[in-house]
N, C-alpha and C positions, 0 to 999 in steps of 0.2 A: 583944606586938604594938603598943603604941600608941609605942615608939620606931619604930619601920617607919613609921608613919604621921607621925610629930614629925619626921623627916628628909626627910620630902615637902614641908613645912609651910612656906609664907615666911617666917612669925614663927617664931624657932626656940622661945620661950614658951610656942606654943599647939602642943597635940596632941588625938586626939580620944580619948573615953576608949571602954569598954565598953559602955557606953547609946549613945553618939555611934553608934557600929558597928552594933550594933541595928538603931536608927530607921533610919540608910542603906537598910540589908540592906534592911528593911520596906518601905520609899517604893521600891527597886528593884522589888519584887516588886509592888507596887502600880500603878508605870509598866510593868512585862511583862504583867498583868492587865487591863490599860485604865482601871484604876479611878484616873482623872487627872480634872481640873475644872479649869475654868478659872475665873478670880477672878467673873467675871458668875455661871458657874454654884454655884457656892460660897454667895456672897453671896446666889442666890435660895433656895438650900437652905435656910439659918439663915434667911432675915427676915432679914438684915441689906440698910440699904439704901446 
């Protein structure tokens, strides 16, 4: 699979591996689920300022 994706790629170098595929998948199902933040909302979650 990760030549399929090395042939999409600008850099012919980089491809995405097995984990790369993964987190995608995840963060997809994450934006179908609503559970998205925005950088304001994020940063008040953590205490970060």
């Amino acid at each position: 699979m990760p030549e399929l994706i090395k042939s999409k790629c600008k850099n012919p170098d980089a491809y995405l591996d097995e984990q790369d595929l993964k987190d995608i998948a995840e963060a997809e199902e994450d934006i179908r689920q609503g559970r998205v933040y925005t950088t304001e909302e994020l940063r008040a979650k953590l205490g970060i300022q």
